[in-house]
N, CA, C and O of each residue as an XYZ file, in Angstrom:
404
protein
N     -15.750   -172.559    -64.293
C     -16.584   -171.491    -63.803
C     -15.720   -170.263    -63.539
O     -14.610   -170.305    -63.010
N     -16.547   -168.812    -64.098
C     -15.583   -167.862    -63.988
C     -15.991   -166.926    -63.472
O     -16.355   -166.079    -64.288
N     -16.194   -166.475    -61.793
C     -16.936   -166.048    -61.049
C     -16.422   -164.600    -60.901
O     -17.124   -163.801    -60.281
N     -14.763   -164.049    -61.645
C     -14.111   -162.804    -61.644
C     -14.541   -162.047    -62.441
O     -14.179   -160.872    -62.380
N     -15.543   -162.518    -63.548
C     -15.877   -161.513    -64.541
C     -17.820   -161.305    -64.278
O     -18.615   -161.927    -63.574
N     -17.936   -160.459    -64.965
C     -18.905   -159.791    -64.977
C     -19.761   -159.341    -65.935
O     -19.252   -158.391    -66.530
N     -21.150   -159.698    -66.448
C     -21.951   -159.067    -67.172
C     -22.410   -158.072    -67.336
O     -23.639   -158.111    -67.296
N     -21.764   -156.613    -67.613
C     -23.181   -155.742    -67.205
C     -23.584   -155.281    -68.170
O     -23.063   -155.289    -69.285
N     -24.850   -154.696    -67.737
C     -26.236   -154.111    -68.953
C     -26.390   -152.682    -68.588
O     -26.101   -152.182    -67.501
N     -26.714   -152.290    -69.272
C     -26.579   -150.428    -69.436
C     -27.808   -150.396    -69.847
O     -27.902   -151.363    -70.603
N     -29.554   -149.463    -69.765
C     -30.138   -149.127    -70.603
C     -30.792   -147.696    -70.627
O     -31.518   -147.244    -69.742
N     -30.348   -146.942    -71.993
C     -29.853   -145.885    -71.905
C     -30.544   -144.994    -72.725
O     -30.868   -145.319    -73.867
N     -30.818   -143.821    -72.217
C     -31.632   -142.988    -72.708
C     -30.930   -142.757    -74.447
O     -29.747   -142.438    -74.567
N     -31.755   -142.950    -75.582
C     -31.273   -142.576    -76.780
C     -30.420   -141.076    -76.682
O     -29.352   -140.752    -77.201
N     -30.929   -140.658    -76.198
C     -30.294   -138.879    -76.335
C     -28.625   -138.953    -75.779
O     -27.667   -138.192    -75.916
N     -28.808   -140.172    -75.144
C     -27.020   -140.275    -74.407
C     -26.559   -141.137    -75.012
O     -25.553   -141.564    -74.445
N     -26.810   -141.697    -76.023
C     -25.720   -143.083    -76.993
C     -24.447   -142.545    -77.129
O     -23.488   -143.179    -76.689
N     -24.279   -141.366    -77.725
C     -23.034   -141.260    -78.014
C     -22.239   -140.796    -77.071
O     -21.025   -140.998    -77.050
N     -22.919   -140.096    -76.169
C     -21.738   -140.107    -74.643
C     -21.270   -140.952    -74.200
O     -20.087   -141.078    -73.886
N     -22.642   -142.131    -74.033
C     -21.753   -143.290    -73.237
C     -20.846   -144.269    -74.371
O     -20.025   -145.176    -74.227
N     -21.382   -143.661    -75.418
C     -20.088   -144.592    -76.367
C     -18.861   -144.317    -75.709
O     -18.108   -145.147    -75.199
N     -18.666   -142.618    -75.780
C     -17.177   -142.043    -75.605
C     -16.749   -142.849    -74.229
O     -15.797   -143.598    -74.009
N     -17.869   -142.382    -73.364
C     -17.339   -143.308    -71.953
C     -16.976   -144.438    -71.947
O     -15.835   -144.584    -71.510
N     -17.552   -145.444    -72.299
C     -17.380   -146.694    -72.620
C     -16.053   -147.351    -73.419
O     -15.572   -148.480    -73.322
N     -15.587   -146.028    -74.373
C     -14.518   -146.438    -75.300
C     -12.958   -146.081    -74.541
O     -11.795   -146.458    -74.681
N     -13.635   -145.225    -73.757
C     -12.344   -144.529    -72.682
C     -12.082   -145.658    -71.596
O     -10.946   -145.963    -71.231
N     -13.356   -146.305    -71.068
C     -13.117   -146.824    -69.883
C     -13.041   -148.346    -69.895
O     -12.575   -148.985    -68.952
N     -13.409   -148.767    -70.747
C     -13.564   -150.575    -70.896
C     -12.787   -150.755    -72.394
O     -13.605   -150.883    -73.305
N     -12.096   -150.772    -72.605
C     -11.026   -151.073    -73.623
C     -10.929   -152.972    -74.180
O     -11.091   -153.527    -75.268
N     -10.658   -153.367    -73.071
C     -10.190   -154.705    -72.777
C     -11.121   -155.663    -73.583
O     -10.628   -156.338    -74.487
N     -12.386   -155.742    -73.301
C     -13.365   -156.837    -73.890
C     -14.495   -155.985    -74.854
O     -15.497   -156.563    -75.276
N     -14.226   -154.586    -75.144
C     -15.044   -153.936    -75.961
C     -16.302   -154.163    -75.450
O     -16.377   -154.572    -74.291
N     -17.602   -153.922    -76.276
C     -18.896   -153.973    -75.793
C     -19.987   -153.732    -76.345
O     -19.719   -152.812    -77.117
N     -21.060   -153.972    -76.445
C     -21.846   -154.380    -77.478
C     -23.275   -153.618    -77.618
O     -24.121   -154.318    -77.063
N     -23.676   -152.795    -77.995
C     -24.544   -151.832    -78.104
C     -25.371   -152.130    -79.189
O     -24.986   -152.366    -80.335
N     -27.215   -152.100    -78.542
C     -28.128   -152.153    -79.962
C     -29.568   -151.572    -79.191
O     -29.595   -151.457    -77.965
N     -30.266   -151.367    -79.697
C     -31.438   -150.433    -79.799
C     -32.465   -151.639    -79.188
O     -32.489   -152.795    -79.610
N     -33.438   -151.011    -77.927
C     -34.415   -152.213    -77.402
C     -35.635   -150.850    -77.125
O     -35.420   -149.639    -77.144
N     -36.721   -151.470    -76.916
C     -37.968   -150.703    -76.297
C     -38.419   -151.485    -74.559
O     -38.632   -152.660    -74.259
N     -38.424   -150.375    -73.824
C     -38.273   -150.350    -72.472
C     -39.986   -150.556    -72.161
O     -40.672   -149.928    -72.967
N     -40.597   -151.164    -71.351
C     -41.905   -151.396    -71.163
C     -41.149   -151.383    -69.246
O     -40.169   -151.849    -68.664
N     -42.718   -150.295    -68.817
C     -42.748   -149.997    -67.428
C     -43.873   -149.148    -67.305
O     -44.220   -148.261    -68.086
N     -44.533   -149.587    -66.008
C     -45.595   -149.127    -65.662
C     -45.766   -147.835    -65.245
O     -46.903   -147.392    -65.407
N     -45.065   -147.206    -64.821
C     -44.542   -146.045    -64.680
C     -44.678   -145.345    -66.115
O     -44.350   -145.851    -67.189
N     -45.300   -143.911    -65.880
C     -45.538   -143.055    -67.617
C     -43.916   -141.582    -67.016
O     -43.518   -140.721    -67.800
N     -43.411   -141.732    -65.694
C     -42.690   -140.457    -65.570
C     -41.752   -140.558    -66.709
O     -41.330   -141.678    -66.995
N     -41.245   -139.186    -67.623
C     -40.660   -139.033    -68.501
C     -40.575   -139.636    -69.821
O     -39.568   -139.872    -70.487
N     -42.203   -139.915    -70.177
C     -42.870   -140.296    -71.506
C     -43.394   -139.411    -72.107
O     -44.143   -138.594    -71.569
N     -43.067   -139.415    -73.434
C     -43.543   -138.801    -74.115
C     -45.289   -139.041    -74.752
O     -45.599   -140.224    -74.612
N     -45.888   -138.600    -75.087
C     -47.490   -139.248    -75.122
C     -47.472   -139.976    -76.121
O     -48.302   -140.850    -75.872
N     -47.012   -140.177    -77.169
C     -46.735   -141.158    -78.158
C     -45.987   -142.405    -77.036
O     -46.316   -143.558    -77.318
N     -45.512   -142.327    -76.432
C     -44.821   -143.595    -75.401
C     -45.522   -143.863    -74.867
O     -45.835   -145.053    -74.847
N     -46.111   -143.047    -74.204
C     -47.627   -143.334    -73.141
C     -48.449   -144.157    -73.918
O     -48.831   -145.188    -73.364
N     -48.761   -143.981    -74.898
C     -49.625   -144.552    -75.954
C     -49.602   -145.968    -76.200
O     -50.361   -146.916    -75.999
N     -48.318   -145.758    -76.770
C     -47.516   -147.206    -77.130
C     -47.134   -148.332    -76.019
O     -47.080   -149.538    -76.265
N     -46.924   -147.844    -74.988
C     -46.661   -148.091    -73.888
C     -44.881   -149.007    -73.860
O     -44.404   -150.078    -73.484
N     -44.382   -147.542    -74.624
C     -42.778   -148.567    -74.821
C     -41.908   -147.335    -74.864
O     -42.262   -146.257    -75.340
N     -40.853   -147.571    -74.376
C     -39.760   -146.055    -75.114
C     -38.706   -146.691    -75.793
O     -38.712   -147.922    -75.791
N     -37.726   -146.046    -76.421
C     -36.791   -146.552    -76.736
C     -35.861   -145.800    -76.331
O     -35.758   -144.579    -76.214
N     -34.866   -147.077    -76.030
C     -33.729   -146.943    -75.406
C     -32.655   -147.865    -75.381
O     -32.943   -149.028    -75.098
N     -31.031   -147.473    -75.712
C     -30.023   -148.253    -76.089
C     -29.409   -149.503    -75.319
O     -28.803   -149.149    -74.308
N     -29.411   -150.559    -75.491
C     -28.989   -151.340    -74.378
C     -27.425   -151.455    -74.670
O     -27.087   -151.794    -75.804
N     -26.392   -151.174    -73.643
C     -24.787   -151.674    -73.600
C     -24.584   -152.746    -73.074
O     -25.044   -152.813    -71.934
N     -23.958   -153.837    -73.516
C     -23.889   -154.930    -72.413
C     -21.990   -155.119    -72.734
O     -21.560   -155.219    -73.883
N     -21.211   -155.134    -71.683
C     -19.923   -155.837    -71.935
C     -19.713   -156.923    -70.668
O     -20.492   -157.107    -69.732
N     -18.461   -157.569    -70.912
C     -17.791   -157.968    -70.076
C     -16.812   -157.218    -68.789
O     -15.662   -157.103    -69.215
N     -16.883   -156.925    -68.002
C     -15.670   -156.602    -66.913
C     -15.005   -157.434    -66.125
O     -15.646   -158.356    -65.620
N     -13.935   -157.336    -65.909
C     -12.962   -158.442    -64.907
C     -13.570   -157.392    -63.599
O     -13.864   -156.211    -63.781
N     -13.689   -158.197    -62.118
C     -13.965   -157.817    -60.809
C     -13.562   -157.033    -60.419
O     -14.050   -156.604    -59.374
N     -12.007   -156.119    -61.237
C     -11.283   -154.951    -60.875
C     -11.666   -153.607    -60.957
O     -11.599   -152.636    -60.204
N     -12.279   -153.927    -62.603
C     -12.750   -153.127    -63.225
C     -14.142   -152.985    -62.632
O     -14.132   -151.839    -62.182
N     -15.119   -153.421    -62.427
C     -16.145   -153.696    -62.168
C     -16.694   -151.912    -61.456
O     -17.220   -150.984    -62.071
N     -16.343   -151.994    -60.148
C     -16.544   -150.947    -59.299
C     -15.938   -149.420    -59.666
O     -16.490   -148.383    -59.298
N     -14.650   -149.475    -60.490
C     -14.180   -148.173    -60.910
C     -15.445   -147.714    -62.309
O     -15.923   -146.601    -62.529
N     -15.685   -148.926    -63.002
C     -16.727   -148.157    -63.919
C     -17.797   -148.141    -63.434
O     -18.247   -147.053    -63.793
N     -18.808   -148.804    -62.623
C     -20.031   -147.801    -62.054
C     -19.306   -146.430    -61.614
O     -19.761   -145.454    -62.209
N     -18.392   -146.183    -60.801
C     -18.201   -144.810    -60.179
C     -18.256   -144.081    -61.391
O     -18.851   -143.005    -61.450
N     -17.653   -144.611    -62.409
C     -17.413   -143.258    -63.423
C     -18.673   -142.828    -64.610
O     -18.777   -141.759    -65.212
N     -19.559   -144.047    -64.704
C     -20.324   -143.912    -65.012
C     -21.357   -142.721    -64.283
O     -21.474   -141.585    -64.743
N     -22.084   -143.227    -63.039
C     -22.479   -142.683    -61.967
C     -21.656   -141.202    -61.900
O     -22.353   -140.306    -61.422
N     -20.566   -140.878    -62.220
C     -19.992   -139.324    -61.854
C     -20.484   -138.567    -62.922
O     -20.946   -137.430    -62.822
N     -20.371   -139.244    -63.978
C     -20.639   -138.605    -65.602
C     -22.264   -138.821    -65.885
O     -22.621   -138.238    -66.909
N     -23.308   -139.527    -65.203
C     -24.536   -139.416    -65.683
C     -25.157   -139.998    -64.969
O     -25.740   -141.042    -65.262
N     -25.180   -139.166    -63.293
C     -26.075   -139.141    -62.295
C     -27.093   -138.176    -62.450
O     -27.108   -136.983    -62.752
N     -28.456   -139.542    -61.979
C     -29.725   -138.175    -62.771
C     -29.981   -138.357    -64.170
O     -30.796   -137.633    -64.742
N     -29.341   -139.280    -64.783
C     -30.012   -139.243    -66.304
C     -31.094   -140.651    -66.381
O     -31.586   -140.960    -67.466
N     -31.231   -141.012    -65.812
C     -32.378   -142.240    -66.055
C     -31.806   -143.815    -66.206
O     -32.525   -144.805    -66.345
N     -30.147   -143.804    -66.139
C     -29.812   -145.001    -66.818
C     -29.935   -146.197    -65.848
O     -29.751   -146.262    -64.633
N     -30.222   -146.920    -66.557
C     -30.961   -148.238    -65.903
C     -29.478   -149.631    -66.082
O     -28.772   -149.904    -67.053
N     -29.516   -150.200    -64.700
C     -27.875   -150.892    -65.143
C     -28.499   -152.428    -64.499
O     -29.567   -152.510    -63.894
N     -27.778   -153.334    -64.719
C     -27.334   -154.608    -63.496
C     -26.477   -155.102    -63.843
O     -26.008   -154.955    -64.972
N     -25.952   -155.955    -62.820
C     -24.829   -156.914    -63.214
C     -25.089   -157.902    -62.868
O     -25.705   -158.080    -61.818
N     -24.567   -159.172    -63.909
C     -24.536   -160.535    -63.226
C     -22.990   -161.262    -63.311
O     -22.054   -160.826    -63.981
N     -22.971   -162.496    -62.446
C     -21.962   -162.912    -62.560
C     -21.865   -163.909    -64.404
O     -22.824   -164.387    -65.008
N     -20.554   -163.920    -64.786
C     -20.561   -164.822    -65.865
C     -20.253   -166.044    -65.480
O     -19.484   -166.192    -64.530
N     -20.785   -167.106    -66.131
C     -20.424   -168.832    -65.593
C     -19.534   -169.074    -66.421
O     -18.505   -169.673    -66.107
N     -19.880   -168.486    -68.067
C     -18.715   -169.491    -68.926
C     -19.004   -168.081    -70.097
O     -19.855   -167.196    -70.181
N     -18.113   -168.368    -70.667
C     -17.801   -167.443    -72.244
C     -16.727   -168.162    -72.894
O     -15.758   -168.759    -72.426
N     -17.185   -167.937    -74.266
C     -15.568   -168.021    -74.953
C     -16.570   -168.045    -76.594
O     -17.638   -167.536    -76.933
N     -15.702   -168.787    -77.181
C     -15.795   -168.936    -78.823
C     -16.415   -170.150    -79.594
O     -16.111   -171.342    -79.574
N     -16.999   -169.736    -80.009
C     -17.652   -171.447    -81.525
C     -17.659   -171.020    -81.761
O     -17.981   -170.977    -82.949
């Protein structure tokens, strides 16, 4: 069991993919990280477009990497300094196990 590392999820306004790439490529080096395209469902219509309203979905990028517990807290801050106020939606969980097959 590996209770030092960390899952987190990013979900991110399309219009900011490539910022938080740069961020992401600057700040988490170590375990890289894994980025792909999801549609966000919420009851909430603030900052829909009426085609979203419609659909009742937006799209938006999900990031998910690994962090060691060190790292953990310096990248929310830097995240949070660089794109407070933009909508991005995060959590973290603990990891139990990872590795390779």
């Amino acid at each position: 069991m590996n209770s030092k590392e960390y899952l987190v999820t990013l979900n991110v306004p399309v219009s900011l993919e490539e910022a938080v790439v740069d961020c992401l490529l600057m700040a988490e080096s170590e375990h890289g990280f894994s980025s792909f395209p999801v549609n966000s469902h919420d009851h909430k219509n603030e900052g829909l477009s009426l085609a979203e309203q419609v659909s009742g979905r937006q799209k938006r990028i999900r990031f998910q990497m690994y962090v060691p517990q060190q790292r953990l807290a310096p990248l929310l801050e830097q995240l949070r300094a660089e794109f407070s106020g933009s909508g991005i939606q995060y959590w973290v969980l603990p990891v139990i196990e990872n590795g390779v097959i």
